[in-house]
C-alpha positions in Angstrom: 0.0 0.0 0.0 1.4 3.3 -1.0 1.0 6.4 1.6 1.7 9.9 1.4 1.5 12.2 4.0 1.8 16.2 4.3 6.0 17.1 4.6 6.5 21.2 3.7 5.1 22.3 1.1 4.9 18.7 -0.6 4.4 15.2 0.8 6.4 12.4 2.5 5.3 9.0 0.2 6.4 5.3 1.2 5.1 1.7 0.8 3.5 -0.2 3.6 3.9 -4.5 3.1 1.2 -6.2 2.3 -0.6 -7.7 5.3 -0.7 -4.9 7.5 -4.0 -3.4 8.8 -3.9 0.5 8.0 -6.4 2.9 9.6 -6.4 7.0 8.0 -7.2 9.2 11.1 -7.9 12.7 9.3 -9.9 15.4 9.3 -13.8 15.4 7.5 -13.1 17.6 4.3 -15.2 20.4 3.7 -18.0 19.6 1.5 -20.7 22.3 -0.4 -22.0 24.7 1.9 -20.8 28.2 1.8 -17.7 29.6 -0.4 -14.9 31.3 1.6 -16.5 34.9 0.7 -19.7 34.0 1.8 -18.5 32.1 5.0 -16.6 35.2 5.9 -20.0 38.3 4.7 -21.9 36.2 7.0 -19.8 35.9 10.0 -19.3 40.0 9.6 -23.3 40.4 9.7 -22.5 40.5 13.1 -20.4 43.3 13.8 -21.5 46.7 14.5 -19.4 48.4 12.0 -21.2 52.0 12.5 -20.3 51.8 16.5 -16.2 51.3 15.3 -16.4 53.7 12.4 -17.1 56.4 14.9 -14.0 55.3 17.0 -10.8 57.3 17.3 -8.8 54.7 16.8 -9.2 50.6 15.9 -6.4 47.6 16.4 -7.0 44.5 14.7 -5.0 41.9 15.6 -3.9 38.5 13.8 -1.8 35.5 14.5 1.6 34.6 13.0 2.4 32.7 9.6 1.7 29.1 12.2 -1.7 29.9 12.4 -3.2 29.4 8.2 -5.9 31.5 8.8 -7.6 33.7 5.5 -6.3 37.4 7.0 -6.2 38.9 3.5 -10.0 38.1 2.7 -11.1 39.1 6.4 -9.5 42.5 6.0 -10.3 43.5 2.6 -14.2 42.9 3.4 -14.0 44.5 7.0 -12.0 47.3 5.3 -15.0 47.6 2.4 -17.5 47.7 5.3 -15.8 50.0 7.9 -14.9 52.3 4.9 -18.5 52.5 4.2 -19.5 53.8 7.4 -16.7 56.4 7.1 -13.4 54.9 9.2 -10.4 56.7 7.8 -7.0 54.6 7.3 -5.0 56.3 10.0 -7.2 55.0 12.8 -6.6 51.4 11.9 -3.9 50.0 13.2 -2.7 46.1 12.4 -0.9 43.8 15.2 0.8 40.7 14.8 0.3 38.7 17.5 3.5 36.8 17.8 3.9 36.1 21.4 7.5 35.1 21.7 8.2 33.5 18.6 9.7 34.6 15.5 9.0 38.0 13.9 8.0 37.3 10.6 9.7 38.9 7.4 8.4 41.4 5.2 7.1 38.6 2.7 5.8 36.5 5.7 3.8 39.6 6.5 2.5 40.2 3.3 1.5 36.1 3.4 0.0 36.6 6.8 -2.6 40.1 6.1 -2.6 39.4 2.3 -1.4 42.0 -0.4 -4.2 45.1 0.4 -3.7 44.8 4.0 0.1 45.2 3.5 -0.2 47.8 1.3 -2.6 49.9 2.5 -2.4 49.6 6.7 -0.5 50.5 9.5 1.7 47.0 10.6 2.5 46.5 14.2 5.0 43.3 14.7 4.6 42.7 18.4 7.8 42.6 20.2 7.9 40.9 24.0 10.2 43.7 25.0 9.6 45.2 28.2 9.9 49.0 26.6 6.9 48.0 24.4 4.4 46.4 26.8 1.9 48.2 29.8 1.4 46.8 33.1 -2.3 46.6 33.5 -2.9 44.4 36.8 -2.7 41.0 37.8 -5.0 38.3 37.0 -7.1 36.5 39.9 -4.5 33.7 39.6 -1.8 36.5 40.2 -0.2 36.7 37.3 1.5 39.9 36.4 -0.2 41.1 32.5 1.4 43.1 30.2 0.3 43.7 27.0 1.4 45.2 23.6 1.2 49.4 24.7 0.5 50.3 21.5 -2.7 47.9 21.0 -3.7 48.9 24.5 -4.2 52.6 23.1 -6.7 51.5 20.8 -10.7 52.5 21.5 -12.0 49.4 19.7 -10.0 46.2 19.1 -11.2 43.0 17.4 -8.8 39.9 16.7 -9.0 37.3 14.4 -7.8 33.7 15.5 -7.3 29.7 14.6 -9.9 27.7 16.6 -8.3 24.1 16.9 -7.3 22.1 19.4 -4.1 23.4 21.7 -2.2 21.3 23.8 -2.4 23.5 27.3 -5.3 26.3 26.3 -7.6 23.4 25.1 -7.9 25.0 22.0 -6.4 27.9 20.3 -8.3 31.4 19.1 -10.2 33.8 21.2 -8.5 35.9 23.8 -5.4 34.3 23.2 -4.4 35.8 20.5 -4.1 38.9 22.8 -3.2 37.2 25.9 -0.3 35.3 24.3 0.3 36.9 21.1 0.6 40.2 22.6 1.5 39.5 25.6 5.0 39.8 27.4 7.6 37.1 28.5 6.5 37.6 32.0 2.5 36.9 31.4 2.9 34.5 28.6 5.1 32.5 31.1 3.2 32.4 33.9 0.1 31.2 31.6 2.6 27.9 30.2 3.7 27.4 34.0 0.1 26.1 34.1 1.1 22.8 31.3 1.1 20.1 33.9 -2.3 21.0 35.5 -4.7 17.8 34.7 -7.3 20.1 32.5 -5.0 21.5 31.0 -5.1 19.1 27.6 -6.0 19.4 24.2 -10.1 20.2 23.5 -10.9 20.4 26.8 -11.7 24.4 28.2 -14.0 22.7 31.0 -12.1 24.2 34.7 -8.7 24.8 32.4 -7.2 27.4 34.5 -4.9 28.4 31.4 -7.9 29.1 29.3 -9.6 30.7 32.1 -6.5 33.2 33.0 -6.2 33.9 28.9 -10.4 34.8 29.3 -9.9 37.2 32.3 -6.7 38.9 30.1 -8.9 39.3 27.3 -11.1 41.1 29.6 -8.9 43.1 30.9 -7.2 44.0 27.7 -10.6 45.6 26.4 -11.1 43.1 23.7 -13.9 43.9 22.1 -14.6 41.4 19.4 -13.8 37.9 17.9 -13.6 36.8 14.9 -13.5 32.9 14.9 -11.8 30.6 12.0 -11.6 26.8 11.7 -10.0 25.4 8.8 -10.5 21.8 7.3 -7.2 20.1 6.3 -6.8 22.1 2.9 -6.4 24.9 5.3 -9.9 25.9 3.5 -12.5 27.9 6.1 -15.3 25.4 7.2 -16.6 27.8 9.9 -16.6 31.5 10.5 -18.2 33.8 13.2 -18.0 37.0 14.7 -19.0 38.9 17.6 -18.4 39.3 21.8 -16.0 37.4 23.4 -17.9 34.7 25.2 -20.7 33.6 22.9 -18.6 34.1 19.7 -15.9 31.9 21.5 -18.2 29.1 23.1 -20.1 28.7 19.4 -16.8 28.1 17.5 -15.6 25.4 20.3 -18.1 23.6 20.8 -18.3 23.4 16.3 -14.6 22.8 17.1 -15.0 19.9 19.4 -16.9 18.0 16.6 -15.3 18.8 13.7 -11.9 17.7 15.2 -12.8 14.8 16.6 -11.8 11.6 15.3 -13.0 8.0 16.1 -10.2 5.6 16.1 -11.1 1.4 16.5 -8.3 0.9 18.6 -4.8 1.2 19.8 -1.8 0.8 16.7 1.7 -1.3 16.5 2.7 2.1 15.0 1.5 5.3 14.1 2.7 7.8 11.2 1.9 11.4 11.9 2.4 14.8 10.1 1.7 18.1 11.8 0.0 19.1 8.4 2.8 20.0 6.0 3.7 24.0 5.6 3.1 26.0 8.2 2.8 23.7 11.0 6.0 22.1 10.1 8.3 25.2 9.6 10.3 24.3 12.9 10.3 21.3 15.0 9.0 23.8 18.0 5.4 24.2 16.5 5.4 20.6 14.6 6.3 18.5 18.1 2.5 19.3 18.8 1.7 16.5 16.4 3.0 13.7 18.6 0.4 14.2 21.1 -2.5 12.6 18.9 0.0 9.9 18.0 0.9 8.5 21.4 -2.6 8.9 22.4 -4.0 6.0 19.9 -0.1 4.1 20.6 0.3 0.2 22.2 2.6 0.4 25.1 5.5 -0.7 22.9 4.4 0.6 19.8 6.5 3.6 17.3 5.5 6.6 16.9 6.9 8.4 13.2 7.1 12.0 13.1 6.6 13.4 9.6 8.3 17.1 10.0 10.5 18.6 7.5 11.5 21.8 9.7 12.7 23.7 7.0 13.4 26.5 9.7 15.1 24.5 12.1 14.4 24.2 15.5 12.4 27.1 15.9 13.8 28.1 19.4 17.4 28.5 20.9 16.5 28.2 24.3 14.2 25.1 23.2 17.8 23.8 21.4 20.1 24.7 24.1 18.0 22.8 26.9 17.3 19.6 25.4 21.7 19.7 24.6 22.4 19.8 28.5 20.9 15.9 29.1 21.8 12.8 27.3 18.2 11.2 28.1 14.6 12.0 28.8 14.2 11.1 32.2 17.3 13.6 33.6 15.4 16.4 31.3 12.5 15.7 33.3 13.2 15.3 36.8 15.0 19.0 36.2 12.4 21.0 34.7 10.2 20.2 37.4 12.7 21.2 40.1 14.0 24.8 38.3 12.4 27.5 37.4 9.7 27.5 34.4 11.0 28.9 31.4 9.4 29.7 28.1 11.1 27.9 25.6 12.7 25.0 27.9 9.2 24.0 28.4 8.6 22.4 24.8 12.5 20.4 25.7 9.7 18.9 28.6 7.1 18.5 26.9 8.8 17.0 24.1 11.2 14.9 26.6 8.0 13.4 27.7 6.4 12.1 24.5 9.9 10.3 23.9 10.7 9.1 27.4 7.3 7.0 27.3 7.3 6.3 23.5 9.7 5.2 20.6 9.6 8.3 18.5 11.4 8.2 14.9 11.8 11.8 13.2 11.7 12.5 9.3 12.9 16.1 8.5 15.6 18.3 7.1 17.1 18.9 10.3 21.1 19.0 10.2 22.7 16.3 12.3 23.8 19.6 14.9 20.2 19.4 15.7 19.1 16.1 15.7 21.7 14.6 17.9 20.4 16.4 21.0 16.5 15.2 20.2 17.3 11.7 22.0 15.1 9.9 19.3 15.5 8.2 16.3 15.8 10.3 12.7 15.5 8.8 9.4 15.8 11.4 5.9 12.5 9.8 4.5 9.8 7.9 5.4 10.5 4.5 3.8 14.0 4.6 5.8 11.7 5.7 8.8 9.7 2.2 8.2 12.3 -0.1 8.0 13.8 1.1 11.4 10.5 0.3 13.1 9.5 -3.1 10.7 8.9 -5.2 13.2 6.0 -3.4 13.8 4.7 -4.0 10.1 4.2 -7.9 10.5 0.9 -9.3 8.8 -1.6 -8.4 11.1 0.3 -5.2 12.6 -2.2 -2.5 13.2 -0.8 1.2 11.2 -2.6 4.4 12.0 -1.9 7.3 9.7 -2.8 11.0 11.1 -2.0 13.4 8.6 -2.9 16.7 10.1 -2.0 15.1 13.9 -1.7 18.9 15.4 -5.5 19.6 14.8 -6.9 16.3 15.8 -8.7 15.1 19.0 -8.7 11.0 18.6 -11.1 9.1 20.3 -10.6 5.4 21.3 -13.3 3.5 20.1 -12.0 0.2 21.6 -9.5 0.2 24.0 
């Protein structure tokens, strides 16, 4: 059986033997039903674009070139209707919502807001620097929050975010895109610190004090408005909506919650999984999300294949320079949890974890500088990848394929 599986911009393809029982764990792909335009005009129905046409001032914020969201579309029709109503240019400002990752390049920024937005708007990159945020309080959980200055100044301030699953914030979108993306090292920190708590997994919001703390920033931030995006597996819009925080934000979940889930009959010898291709996969310290749908539907001594070409690298020095101080998972382990949490370490854990419990093999472009210190196995295709693990490829052997494995919520249907 011949497989291919998202890798970049282009796929990952290799043989299975005959005899093995292969099970395609994807997302449902988006059938009839509203084109992207329309998706997008209705959505906006909801916003009260004479109320922000008579403000002094408007931020709209989006996420990085991680999060495929259609930007360029959103704008240009929110433009068209806030120009109608008589908003002048000046008083819109754009915002980045990077967090603490990579500022994106002038051509990333024009692939993020799309060609008009570029062209014709104001572009704030957020920068985590303390010289650019505002102290604005602390949360109920006592966490300090400081926020992008600039955004802050705005009257009215709508952001446009990725509803899918997230492995601490349940899933992604919403107030995070503030919270997080505009947010500074010392509040976006304090937020991860919360990874370990027991509701704090992917799809679940229910008590998640993560979620809850990025809700009250929100709040305090003065967000006004949401606009909500999921996205089927050709990164194509299946569901938009707009409007106040809460409601807005509880409708596109709980369309989330279905939409990503996946039944699954039963636990695999071994399981192949791709964060999605391009963007997920720019850098192994977005794509490592993907292993957490794998090891979820794995036997106890089953392989795990990660499908990640990585074409930036690592994606995080501090990430790097951690996981180089150990020589194996368990040491990493046992001293995260006994120093103090730091961004960037924290996906050495997270990662460190997946492999301590699990038989991991990497595919990607990483150079050999990088791969040494992942304490896993790496193979430069997938067919090399499957004869490493072919004991697991017996007749009979149970293979589960997840092709988009960052924005998927399995569910065992026998144990």
């Amino acid at each position: 059986m011949k497989i291919s599986i998202p890798y970049g911009k282009g796929y990952e393809q290799a043989e299975l033997p005959a005899g093995v029982e292969t099970e395609v764990i994807d997302l449902p792909q988006k059938t009839g039903g509203l084109n992207k335009r329309e998706l997008i005009a209705q959505a906006l129905a909801n916003i009260d674009f004479e109320k922000i046409a008579l403000s002094d001032s408007l931020a709209v914020v989006v996420s990085d070139v991680s999060r495929p969201v259609p930007n360029g579309e959103i704008l240009e029709q929110l433009w068209s209707q806030l120009e109608k109503w008589g908003m002048t240019r000046e008083r819109l400002t754009l915002f980045i919502a990077c967090g603490l990752h990579q500022a994106p390049g002038q051509e990333e920024i024009k692939q993020i807001v799309g060609e008009y937005a570029a062209q014709n708007f104001k572009i704030v990159v957020h920068e985590a620097a303390e010289r650019y945020l505002q102290y604005i309080g602390k949360t109920s959980r006592g966490t300090p929050v400081k926020i992008d200055a600039q955004f802050l100044q705005a009257e009215v301030k709508i952001a446009i975010g990725l509803v899918q699953p997230h492995q601490i914030a349940g899933f992604s979108g919403g107030a995070k895109s503030v919270a997080i993306g505009l947010g500074g090292k010392e509040t976006i920190t304090a937020n991860h610190a919360l990874l370990d708590h027991p509701a704090c997994r992917a799809g679940n919001i229910l008590n998640n004090p993560a979620r809850q703390e990025i809700e009250e920033i929100g709040r305090m931030s003065g967000l006004n408005f949401l606009i909500n995006v999921i996205t089927d597996s050709f990164k194509q819009p299946v569901f938009i909506n707009a409007g106040c925080l809460v409601e807005s934000y509880t409708e596109a979940v709980e369309f989330a919650k279905q939409f990503y889930r996946a039944p699954v009959q039963g636990k695999k010898d071994l399981v192949i999984v791709s964060a999605g291709g391009y963007p997920k996969d720019l850098n192994l310290y977005q794509a490592q999300k993907a292993l957490n749908a794998g090891v979820q539907i794995l036997k106890p001594d089953g392989v795990v294949i990660l499908v990640a070409k990585c074409e930036q690298g690592a994606g995080n020095r501090d990430f790097m320079d951690y996981l180089g101080r150990f020589s194996c998972p368990a040491e990493l382990i046992k001293t995260f949890k006994h120093e103090p949490f730091c961004i960037g370490p924290h996906k050495a854990y997270l990662w460190a974890k997946k492999v301590a419990q699990n038989r991991v093999i990497l595919v990607s472009a990483l150079d050999s500088a990088v791969t040494g210190k992942l304490m896993v196995e790496c193979a430069r295709s997938l067919q090399e990848a499957l004869a490493k693990a072919q004991d697991k490829l017996r007749p009979g052997g149970k293979v589960g394929i997840i092709p988009h494995a960052s924005g998927i919520l399995p569910e065992l249907l026998i144990s």
